[in-house]
PyMOL CGO cylinders between C-alpha atoms (Angstrom):
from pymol import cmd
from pymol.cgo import CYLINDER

trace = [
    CYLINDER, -98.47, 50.54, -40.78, -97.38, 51.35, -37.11, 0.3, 1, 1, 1, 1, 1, 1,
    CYLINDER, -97.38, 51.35, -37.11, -96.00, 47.54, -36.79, 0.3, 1, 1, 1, 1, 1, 1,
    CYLINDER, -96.00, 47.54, -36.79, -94.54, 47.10, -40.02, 0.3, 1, 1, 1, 1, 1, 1,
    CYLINDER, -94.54, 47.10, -40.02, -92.52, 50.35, -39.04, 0.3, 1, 1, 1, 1, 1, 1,
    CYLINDER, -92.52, 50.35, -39.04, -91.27, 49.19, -36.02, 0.3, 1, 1, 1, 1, 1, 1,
    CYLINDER, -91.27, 49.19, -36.02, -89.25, 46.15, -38.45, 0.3, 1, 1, 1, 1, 1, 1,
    CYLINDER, -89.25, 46.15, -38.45, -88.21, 49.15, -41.37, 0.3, 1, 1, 1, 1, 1, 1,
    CYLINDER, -88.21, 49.15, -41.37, -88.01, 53.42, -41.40, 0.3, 1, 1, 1, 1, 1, 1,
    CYLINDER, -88.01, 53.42, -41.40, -89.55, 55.48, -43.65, 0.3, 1, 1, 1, 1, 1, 1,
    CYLINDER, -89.55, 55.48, -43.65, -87.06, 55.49, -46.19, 0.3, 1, 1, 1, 1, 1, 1,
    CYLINDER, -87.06, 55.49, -46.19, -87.02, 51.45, -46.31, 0.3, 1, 1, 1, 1, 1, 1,
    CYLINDER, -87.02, 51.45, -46.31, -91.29, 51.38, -46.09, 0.3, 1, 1, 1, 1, 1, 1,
    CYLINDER, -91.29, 51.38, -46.09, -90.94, 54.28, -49.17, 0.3, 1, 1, 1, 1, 1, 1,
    CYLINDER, -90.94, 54.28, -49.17, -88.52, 52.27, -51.34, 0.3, 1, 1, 1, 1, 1, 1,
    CYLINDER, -88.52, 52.27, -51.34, -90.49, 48.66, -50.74, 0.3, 1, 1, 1, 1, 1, 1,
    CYLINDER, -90.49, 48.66, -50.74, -93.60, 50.54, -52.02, 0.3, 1, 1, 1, 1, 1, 1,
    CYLINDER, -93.60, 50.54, -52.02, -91.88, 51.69, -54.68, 0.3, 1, 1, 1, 1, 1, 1,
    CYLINDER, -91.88, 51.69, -54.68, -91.20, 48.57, -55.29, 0.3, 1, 1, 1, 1, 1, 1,
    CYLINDER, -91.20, 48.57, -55.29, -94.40, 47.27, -54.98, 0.3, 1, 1, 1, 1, 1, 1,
    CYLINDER, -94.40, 47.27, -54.98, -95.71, 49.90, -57.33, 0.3, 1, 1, 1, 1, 1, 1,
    CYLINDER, -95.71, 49.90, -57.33, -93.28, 49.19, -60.57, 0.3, 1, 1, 1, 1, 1, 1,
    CYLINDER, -93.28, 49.19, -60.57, -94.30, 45.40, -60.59, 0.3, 1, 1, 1, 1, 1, 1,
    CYLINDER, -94.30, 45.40, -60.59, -97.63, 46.24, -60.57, 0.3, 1, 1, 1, 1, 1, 1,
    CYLINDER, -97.63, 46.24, -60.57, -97.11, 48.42, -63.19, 0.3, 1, 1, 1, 1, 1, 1,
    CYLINDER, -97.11, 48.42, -63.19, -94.69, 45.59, -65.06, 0.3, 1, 1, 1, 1, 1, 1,
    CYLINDER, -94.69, 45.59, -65.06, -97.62, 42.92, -64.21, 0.3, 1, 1, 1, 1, 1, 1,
    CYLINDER, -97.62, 42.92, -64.21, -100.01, 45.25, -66.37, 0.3, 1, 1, 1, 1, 1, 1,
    CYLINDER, -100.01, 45.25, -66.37, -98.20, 46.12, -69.34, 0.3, 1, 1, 1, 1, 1, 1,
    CYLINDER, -98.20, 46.12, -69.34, -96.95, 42.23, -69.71, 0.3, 1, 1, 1, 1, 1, 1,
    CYLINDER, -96.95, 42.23, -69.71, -100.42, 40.98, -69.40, 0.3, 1, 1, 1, 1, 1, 1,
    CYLINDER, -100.42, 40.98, -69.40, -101.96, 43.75, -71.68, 0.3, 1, 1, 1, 1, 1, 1,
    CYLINDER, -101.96, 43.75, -71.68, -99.42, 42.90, -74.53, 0.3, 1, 1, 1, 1, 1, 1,
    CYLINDER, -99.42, 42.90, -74.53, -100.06, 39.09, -74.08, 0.3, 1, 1, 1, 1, 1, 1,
    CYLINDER, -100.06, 39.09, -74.08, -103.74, 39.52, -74.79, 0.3, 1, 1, 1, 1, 1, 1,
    CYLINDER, -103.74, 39.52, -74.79, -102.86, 41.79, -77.45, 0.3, 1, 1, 1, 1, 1, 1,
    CYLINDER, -102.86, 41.79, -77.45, -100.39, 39.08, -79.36, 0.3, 1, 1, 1, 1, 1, 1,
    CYLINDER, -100.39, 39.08, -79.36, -102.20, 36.52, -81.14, 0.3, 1, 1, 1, 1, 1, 1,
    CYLINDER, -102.20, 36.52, -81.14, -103.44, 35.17, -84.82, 0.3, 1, 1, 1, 1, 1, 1,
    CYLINDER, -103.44, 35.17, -84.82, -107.44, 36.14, -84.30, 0.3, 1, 1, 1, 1, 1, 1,
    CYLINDER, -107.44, 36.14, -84.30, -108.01, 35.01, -88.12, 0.3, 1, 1, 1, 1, 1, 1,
    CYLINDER, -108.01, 35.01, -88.12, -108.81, 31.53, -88.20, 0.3, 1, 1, 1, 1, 1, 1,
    CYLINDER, -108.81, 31.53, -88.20, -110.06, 30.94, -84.37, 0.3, 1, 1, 1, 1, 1, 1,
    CYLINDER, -110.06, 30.94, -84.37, -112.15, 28.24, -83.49, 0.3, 1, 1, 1, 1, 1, 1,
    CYLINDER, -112.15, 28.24, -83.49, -115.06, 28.60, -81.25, 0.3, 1, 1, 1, 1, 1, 1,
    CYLINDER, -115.06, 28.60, -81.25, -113.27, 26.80, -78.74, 0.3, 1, 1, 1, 1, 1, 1,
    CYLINDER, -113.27, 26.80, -78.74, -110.17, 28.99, -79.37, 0.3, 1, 1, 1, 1, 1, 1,
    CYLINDER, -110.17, 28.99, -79.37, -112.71, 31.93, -78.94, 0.3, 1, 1, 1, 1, 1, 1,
    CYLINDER, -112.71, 31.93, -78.94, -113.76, 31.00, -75.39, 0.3, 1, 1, 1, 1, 1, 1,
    CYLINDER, -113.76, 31.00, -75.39, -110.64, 30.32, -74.14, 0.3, 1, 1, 1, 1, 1, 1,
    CYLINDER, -110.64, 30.32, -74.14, -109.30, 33.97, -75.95, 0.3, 1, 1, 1, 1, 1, 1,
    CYLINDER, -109.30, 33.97, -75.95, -112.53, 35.23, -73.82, 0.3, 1, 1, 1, 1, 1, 1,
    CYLINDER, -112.53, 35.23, -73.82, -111.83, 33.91, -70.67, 0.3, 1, 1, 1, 1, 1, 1,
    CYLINDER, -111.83, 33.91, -70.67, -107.73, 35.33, -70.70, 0.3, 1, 1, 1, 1, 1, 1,
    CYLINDER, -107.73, 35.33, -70.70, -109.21, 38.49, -71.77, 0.3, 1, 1, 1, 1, 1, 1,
    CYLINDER, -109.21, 38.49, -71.77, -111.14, 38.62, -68.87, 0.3, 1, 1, 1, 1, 1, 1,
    CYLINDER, -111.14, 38.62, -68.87, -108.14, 37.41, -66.29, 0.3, 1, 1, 1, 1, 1, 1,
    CYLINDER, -108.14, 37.41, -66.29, -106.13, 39.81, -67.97, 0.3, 1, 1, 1, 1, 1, 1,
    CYLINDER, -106.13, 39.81, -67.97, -108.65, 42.63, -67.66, 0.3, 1, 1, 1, 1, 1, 1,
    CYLINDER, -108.65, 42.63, -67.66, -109.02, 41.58, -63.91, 0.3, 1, 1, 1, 1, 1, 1,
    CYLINDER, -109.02, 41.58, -63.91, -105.17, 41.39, -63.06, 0.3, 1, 1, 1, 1, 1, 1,
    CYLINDER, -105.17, 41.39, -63.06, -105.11, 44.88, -65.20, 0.3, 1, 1, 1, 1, 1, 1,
    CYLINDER, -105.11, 44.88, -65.20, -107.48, 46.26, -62.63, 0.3, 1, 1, 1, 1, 1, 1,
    CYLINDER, -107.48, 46.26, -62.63, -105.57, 44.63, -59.53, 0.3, 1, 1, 1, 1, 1, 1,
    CYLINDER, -105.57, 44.63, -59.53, -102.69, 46.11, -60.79, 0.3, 1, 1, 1, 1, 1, 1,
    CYLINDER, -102.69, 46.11, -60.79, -104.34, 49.26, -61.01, 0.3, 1, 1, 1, 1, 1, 1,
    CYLINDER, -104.34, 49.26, -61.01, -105.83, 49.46, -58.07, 0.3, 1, 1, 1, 1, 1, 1,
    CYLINDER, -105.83, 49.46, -58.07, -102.24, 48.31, -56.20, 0.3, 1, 1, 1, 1, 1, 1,
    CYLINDER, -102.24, 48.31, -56.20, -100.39, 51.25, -58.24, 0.3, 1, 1, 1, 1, 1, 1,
    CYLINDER, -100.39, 51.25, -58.24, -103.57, 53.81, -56.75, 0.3, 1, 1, 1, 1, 1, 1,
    CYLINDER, -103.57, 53.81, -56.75, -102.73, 51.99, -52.54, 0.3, 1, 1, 1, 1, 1, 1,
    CYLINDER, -102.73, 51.99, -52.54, -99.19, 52.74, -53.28, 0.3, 1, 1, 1, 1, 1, 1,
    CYLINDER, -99.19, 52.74, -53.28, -99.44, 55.96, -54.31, 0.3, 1, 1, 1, 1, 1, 1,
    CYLINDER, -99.44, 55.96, -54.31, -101.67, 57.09, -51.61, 0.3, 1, 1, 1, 1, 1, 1,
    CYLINDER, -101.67, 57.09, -51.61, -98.84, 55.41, -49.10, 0.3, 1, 1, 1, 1, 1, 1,
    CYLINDER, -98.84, 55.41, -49.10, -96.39, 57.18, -50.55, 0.3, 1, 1, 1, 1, 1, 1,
    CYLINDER, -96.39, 57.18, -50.55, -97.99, 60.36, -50.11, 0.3, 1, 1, 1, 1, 1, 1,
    CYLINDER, -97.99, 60.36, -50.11, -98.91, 59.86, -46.74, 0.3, 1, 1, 1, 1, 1, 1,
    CYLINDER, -98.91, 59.86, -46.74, -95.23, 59.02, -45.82, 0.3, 1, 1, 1, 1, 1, 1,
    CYLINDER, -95.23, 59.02, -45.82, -93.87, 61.84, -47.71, 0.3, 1, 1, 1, 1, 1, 1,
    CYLINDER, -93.87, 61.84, -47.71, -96.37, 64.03, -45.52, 0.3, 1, 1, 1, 1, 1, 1,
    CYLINDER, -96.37, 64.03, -45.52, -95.73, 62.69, -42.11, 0.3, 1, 1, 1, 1, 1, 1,
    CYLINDER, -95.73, 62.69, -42.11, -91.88, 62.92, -42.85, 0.3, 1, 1, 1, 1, 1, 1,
    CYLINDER, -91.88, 62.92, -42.85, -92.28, 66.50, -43.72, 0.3, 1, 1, 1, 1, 1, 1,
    CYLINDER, -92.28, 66.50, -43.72, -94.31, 67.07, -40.96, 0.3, 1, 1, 1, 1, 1, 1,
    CYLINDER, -94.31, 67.07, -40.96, -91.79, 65.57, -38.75, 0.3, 1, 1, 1, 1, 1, 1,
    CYLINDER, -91.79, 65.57, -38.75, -89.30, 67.22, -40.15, 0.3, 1, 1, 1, 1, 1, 1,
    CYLINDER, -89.30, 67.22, -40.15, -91.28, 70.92, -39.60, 0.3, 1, 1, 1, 1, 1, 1,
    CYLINDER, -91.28, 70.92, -39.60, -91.49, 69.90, -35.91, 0.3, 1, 1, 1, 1, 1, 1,
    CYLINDER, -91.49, 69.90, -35.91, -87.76, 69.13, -35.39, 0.3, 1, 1, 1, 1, 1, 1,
    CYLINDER, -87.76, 69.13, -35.39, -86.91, 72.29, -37.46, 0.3, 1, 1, 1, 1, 1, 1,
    CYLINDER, -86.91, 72.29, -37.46, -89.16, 74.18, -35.26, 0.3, 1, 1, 1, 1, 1, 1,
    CYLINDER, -89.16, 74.18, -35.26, -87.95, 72.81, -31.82, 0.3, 1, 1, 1, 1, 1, 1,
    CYLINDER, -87.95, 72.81, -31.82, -84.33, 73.55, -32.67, 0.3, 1, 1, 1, 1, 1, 1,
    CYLINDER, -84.33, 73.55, -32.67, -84.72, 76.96, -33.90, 0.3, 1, 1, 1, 1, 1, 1,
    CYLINDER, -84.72, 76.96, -33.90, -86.79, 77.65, -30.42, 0.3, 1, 1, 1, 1, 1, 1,
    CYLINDER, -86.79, 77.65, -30.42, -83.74, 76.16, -27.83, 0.3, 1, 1, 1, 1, 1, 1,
    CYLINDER, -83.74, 76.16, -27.83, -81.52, 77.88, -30.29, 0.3, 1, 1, 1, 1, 1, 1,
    CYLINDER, -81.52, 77.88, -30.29, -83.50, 81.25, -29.58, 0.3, 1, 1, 1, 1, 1, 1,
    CYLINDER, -83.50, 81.25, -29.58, -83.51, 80.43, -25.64, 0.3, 1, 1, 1, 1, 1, 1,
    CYLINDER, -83.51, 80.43, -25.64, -79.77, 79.15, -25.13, 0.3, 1, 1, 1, 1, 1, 1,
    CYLINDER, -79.77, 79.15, -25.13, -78.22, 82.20, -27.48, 0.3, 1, 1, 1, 1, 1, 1,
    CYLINDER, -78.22, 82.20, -27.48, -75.96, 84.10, -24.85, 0.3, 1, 1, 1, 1, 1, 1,
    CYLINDER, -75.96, 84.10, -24.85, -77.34, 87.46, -25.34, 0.3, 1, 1, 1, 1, 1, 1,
    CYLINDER, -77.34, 87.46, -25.34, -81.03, 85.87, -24.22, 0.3, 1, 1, 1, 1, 1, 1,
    CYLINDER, -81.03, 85.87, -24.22, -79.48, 84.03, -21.04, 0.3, 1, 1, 1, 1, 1, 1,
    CYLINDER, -79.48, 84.03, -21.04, -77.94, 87.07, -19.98, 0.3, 1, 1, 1, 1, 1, 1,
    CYLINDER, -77.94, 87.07, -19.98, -80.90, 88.91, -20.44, 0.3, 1, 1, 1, 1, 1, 1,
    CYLINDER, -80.90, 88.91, -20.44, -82.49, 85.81, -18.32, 0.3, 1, 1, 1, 1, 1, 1,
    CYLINDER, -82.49, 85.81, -18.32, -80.41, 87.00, -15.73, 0.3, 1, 1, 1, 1, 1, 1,
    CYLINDER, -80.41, 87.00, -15.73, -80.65, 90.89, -15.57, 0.3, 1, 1, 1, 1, 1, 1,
    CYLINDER, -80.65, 90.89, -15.57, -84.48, 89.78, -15.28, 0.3, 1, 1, 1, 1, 1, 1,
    CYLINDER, -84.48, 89.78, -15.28, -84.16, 87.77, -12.24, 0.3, 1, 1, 1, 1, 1, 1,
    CYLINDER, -84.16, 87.77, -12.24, -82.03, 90.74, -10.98, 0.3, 1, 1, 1, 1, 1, 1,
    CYLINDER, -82.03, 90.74, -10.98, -84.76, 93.35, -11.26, 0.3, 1, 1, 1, 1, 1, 1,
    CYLINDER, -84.76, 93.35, -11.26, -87.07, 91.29, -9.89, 0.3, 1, 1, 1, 1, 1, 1,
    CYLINDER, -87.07, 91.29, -9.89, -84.45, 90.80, -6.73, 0.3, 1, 1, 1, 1, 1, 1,
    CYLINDER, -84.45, 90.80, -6.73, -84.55, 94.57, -6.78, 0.3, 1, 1, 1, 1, 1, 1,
    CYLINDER, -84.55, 94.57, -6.78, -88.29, 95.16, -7.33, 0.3, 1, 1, 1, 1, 1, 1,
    CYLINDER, -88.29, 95.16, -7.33, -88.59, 92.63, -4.73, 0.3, 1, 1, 1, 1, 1, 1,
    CYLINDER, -88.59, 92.63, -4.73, -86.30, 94.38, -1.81, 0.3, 1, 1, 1, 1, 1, 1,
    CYLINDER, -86.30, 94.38, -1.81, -88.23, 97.57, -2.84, 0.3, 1, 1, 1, 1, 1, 1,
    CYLINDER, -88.23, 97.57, -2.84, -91.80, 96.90, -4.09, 0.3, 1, 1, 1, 1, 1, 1,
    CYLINDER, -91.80, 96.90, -4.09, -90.99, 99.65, -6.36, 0.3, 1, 1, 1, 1, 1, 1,
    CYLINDER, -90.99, 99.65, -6.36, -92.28, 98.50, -10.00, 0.3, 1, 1, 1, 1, 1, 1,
    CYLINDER, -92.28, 98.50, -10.00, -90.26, 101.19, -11.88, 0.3, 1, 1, 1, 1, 1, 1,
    CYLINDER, -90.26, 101.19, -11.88, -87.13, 99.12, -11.90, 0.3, 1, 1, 1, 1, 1, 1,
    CYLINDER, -87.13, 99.12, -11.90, -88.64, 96.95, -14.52, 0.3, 1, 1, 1, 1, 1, 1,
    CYLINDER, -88.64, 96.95, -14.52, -88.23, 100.63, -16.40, 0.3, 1, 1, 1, 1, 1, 1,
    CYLINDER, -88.23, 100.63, -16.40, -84.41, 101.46, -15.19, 0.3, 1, 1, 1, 1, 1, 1,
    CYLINDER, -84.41, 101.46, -15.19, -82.64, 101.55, -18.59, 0.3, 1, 1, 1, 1, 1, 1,
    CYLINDER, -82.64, 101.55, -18.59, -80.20, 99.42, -17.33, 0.3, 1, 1, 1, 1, 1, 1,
    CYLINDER, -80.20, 99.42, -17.33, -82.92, 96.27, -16.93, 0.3, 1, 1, 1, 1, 1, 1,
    CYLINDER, -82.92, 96.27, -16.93, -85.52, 97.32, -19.72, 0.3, 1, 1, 1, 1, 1, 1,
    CYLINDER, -85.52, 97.32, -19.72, -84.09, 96.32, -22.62, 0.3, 1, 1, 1, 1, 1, 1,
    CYLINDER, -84.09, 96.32, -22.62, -83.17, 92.83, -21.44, 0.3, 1, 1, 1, 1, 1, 1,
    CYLINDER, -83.17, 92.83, -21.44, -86.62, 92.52, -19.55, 0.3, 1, 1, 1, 1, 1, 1,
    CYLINDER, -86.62, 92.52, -19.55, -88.08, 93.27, -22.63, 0.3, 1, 1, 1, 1, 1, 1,
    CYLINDER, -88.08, 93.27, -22.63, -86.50, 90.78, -24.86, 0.3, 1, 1, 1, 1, 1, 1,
    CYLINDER, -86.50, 90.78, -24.86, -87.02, 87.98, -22.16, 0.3, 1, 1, 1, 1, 1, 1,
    CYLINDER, -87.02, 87.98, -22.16, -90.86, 88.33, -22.22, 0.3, 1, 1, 1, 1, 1, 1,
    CYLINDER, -90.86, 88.33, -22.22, -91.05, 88.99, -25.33, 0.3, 1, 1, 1, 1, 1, 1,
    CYLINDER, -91.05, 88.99, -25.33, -89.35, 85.63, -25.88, 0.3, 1, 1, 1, 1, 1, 1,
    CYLINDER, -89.35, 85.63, -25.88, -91.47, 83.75, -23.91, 0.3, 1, 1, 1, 1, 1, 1,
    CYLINDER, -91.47, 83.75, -23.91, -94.43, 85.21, -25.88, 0.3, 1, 1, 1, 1, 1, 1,
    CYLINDER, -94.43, 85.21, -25.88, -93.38, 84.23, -29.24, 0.3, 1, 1, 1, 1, 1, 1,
    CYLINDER, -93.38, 84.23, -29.24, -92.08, 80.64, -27.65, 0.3, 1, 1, 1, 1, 1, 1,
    CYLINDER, -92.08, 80.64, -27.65, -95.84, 80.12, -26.86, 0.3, 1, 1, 1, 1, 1, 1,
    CYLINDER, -95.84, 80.12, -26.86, -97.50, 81.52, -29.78, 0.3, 1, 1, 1, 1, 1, 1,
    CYLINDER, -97.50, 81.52, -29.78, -95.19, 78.79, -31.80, 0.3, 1, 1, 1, 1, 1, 1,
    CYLINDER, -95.19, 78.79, -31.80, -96.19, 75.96, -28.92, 0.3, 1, 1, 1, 1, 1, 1,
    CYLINDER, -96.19, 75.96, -28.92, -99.88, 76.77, -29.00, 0.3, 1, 1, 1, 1, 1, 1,
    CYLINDER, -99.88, 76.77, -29.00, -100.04, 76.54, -32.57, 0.3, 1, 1, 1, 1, 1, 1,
    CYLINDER, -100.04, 76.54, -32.57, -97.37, 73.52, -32.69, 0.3, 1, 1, 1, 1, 1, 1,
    CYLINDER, -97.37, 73.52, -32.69, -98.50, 71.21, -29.49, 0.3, 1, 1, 1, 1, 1, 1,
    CYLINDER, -98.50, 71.21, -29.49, -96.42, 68.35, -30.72, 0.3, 1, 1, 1, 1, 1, 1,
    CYLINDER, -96.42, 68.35, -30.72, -93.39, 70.25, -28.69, 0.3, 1, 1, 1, 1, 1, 1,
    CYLINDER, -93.39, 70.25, -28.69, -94.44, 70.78, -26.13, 0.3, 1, 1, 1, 1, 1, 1,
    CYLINDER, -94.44, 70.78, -26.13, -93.32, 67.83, -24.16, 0.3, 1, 1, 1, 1, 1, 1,
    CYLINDER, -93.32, 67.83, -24.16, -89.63, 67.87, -25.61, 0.3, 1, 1, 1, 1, 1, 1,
    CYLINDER, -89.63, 67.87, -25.61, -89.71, 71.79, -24.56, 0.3, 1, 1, 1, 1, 1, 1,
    CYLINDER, -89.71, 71.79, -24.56, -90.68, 71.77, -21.42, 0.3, 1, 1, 1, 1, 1, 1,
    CYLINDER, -90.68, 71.77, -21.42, -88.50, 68.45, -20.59, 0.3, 1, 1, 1, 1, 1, 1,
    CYLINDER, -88.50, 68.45, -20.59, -85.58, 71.42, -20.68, 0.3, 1, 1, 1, 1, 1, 1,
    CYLINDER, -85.58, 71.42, -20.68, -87.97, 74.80, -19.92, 0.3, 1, 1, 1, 1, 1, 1,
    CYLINDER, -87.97, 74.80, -19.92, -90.58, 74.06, -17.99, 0.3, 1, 1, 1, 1, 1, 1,
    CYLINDER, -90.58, 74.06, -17.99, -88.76, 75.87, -14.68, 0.3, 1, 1, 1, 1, 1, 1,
    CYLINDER, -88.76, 75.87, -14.68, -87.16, 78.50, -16.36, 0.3, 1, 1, 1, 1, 1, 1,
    CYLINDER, -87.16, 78.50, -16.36, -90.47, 79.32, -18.03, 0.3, 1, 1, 1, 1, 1, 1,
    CYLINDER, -90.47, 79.32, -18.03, -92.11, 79.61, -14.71, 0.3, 1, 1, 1, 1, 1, 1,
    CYLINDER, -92.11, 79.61, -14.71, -89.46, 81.28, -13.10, 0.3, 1, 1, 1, 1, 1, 1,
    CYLINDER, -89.46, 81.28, -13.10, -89.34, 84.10, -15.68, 0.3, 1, 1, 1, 1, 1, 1,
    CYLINDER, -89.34, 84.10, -15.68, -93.10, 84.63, -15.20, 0.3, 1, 1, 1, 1, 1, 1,
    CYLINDER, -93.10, 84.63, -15.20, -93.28, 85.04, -11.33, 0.3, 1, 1, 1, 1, 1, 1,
    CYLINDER, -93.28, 85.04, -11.33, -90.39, 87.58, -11.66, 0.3, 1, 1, 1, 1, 1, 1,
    CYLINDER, -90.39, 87.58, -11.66, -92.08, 89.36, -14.34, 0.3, 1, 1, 1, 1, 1, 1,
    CYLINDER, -92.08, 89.36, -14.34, -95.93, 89.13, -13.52, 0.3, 1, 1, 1, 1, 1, 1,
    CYLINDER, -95.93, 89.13, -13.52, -96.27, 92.39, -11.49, 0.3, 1, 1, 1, 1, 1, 1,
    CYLINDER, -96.27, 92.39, -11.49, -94.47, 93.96, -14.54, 0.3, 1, 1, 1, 1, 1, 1,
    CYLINDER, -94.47, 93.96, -14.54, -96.25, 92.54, -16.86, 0.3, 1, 1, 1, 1, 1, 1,
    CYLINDER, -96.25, 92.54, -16.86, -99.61, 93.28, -14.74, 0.3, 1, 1, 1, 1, 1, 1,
    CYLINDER, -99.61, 93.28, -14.74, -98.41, 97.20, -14.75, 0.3, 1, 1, 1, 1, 1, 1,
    CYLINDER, -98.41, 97.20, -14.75, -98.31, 97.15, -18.58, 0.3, 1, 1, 1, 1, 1, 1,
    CYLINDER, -98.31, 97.15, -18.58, -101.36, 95.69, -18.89, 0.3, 1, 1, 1, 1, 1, 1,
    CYLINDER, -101.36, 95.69, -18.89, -103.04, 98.05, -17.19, 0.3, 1, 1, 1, 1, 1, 1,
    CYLINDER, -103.04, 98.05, -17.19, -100.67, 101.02, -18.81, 0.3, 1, 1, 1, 1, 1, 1,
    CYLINDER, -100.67, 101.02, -18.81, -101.44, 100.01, -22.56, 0.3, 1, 1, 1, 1, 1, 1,
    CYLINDER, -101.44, 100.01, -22.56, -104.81, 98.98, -21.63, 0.3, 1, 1, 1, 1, 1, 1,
    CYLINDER, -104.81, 98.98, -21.63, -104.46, 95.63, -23.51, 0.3, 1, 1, 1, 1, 1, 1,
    CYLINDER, -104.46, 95.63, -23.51, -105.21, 92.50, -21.60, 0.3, 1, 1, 1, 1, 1, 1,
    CYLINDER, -105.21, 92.50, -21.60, -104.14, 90.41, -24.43, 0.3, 1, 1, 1, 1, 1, 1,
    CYLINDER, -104.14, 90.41, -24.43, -100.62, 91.79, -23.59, 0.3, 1, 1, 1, 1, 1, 1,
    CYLINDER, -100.62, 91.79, -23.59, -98.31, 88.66, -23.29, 0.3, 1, 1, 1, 1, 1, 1,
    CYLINDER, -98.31, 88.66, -23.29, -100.91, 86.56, -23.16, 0.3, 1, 1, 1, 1, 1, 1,
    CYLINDER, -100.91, 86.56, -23.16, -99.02, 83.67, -24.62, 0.3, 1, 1, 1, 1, 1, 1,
    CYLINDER, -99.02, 83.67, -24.62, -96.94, 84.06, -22.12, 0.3, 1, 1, 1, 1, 1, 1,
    CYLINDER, -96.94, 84.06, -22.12, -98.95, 83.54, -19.39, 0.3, 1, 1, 1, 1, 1, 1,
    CYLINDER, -98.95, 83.54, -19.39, -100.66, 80.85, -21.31, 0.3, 1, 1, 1, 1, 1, 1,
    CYLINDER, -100.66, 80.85, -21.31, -97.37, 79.01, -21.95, 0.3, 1, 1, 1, 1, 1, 1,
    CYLINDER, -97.37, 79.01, -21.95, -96.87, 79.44, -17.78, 0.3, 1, 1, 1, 1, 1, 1,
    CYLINDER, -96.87, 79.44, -17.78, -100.09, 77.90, -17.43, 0.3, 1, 1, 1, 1, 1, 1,
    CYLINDER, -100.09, 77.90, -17.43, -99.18, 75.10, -19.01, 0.3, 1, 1, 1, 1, 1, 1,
    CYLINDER, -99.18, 75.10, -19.01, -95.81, 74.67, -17.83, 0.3, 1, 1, 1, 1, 1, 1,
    CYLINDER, -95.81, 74.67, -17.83, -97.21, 74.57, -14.35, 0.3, 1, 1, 1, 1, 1, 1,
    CYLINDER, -97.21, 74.57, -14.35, -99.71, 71.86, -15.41, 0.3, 1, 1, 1, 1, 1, 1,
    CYLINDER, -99.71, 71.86, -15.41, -96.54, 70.07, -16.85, 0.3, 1, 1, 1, 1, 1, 1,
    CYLINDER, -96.54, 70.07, -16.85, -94.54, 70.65, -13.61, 0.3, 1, 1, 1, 1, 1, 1,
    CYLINDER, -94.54, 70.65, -13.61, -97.32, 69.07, -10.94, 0.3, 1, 1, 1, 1, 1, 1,
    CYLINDER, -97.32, 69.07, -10.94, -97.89, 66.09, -13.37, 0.3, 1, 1, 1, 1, 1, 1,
    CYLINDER, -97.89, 66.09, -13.37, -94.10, 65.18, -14.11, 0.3, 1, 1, 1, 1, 1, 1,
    CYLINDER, -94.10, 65.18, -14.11, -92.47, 66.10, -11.26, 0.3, 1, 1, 1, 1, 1, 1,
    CYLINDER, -92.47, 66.10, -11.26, -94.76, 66.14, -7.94, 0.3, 1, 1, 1, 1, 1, 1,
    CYLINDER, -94.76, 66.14, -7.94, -92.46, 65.76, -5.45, 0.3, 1, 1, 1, 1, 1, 1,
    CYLINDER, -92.46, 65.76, -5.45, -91.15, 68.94, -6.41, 0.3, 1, 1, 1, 1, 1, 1,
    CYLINDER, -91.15, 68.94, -6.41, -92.58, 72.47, -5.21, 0.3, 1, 1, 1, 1, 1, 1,
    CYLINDER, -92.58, 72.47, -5.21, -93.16, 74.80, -8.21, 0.3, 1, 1, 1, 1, 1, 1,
    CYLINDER, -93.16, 74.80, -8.21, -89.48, 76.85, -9.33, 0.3, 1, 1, 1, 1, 1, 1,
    CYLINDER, -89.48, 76.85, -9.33, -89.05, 80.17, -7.67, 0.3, 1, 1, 1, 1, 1, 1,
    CYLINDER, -89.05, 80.17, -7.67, -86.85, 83.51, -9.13, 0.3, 1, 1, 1, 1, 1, 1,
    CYLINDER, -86.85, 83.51, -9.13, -83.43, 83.37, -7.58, 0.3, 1, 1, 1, 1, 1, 1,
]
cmd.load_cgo(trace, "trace")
């Protein structure tokens, strides 16, 4: 399947079965009527034998035939799957970089790495909690959580995802870990942005295998 798609798409492999399926279908029906048609009145013995043996070519090319209508079916189904699938996963993907590039998230991006420019002058946590940063700080982890939920549970994105977010994934999580830490400990619930910190985890093991010659991103 994998080479004969390399010479047509899915749309060409899905018609050419179709194809494949209606003469099959065609090669049945013609055959069935042919050993239907006949004067069985007056036969012979020898005209007997010879009515046997088509009967039992046609009954063989019936089953063929049957058989080739069941393969193409099951093709067809299998390529209607994968292209959904496919289809799910590019869906998926665009919705997320349309989530991420949105203005109102970037500039919450921003006010983040601000903060953390302020929490890191002061080692004072409670600017992650001035009103002025919360809101965005908020919506940019929460992001990041939902972003890996989706990846976690959708691993056939990752790569194209972190091609673009891989820094700015890590970046956002070194400015927000002490924050995040702090609520953690606050709500008493480690499982707070967990997917976040998983999808960190994994865009630092993406980072050190892609691009090694390059120390890991830091908040500006």
């Amino acid at each position: 399947m994998q080479g004969v798609g390399k010479l047509l798409n899915h749309d060409e492999i899905y018609h050419l079965v179709m194809i494949v399926k209606v003469l099959a279908i065609l090669t049945a029906f013609c055959f069935t009527i042919f050993t239907a048609y006949g004067d069985t009145g007056n036969e012979t013995k020898d005209q007997l034998i010879e009515d046997t043996k088509s009967l039992v070519q046609a009954t063989w090319i019936l089953a063929l035939s049957t058989c080739v209508v069941g393969i193409s079916t099951i093709v067809s189904v299998i390529l209607y799957i994968r292209d959904r699938h496919k289809q799910n996963q590019t869906t998926l993907t665009l919705e997320v970089f349309k989530l991420l590039n949105d203005d109102e998230h970037r500039i919450a991006r921003k006010l983040t790495y601000e903060a953390y420019g302020k929490f890191k002058t002061s080692n004072d946590i409670a600017v992650f909690d001035d009103e002025s940063h919360h809101r965005f700080i908020s919506m940019t982890a929460n992001d990041f959580d939902h972003v890996g939920s989706l990846i976690k549970n959708s691993p056939s994105i990752k790569k194209v995802f972190f091609d673009i977010y891989a820094d700015t994934v890590i970046i956002c999580w070194k400015a927000l870990e002490e924050h995040i830490k702090a609520e953690r400990n606050k709500r008493k619930a480690n499982f707070y942005m967990k997917f976040f910190e998983w999808l960190t985890d994994e865009a630092i093991a993406y980072w050190r295998q892609n691009r090694q010659n390059e120390p890991l991103p830091e908040p500006y």
